[in-house]
C-alpha positions as CSV (number, residue, x, y, z in Angstrom):
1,X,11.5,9.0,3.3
2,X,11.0,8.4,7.1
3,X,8.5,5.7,7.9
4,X,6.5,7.6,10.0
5,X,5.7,10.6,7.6
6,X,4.8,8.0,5.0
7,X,2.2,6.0,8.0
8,X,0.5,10.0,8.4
9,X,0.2,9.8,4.3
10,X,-1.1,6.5,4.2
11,X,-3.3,6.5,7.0
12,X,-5.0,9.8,4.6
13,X,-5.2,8.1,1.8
14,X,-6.8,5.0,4.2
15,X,-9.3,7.5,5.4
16,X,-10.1,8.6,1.8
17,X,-10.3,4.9,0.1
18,X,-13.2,4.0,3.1
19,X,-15.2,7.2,2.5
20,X,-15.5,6.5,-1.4
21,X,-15.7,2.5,-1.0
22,X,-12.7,2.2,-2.9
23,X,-11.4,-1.8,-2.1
24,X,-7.7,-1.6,-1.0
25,X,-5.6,-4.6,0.2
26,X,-3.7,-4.2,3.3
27,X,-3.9,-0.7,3.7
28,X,-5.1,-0.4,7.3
29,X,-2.2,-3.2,8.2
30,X,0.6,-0.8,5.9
31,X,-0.5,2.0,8.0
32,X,0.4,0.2,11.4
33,X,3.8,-1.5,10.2
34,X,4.7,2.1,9.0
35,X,4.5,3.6,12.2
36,X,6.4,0.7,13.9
37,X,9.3,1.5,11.4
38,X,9.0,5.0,13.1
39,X,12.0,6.8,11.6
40,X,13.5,4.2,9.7
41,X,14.2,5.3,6.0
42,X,12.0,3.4,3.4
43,X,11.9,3.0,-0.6
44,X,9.0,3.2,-2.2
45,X,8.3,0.7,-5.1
46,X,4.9,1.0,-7.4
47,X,3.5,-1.7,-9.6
48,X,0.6,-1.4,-11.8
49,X,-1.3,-4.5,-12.2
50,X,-1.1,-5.8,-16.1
51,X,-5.3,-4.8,-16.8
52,X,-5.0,-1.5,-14.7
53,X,-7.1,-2.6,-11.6
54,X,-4.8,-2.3,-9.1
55,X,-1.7,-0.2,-7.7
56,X,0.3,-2.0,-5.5
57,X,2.7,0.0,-3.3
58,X,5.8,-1.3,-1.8
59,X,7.5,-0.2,1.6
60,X,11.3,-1.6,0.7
61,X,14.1,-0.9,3.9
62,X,16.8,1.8,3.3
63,X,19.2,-0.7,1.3
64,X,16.2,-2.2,-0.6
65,X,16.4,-6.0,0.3
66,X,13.7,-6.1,2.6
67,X,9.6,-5.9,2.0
68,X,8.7,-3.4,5.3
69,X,4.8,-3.4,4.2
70,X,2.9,-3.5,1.0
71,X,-0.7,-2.5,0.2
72,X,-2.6,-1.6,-3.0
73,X,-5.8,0.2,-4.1
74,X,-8.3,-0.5,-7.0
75,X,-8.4,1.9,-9.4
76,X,-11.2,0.7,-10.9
77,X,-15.2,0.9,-8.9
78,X,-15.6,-3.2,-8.9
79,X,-11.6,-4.8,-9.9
80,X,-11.4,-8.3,-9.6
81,X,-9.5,-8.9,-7.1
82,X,-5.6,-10.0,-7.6
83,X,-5.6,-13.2,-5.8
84,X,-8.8,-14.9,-7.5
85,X,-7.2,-16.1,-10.9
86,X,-4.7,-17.9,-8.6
87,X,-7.4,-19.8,-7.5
């Protein structure tokens, strides 16, 4: 799918996760590399975090060897986030 109709869907969705308060990670920055990729063709990857909590949506380049942008969105009111059991 081109980059930029993907940036006009995700910049909805951004709209959507701030009126509800849902936490997302990087969604506002996706949004903005999306449209820099204008018409470039993008894969979409999804991974669902092991406990549910998290989506995670990756923006892969038209042969799939290179991360474009990636964001994710709790799916869950309060998720712990997916960098704190690094820590």
């Amino acid at each position: 799918m081109p980059a930029d109709r993907l940036a006009n869907i995700y910049r909805t969705r951004l709209r959507h996760t701030q009126r509800r308060g849902q936490p997302t990670l990087a969604l506002a920055a996706t949004v903005n590399l999306l449209l820099a990729a204008e018409e470039e063709l993008l894969h979409i990857g999804q991974i669902n975090a092991a406990d549910a909590s998290w989506t995670f949506m990756l923006f892969l380049n038209a042969d799939a060897t290179a991360v474009v942008a990636c964001t994710a969105v709790a799916r869950r009111a309060t998720p712990t986030r997916p960098d704190s059991e690094a820590k």
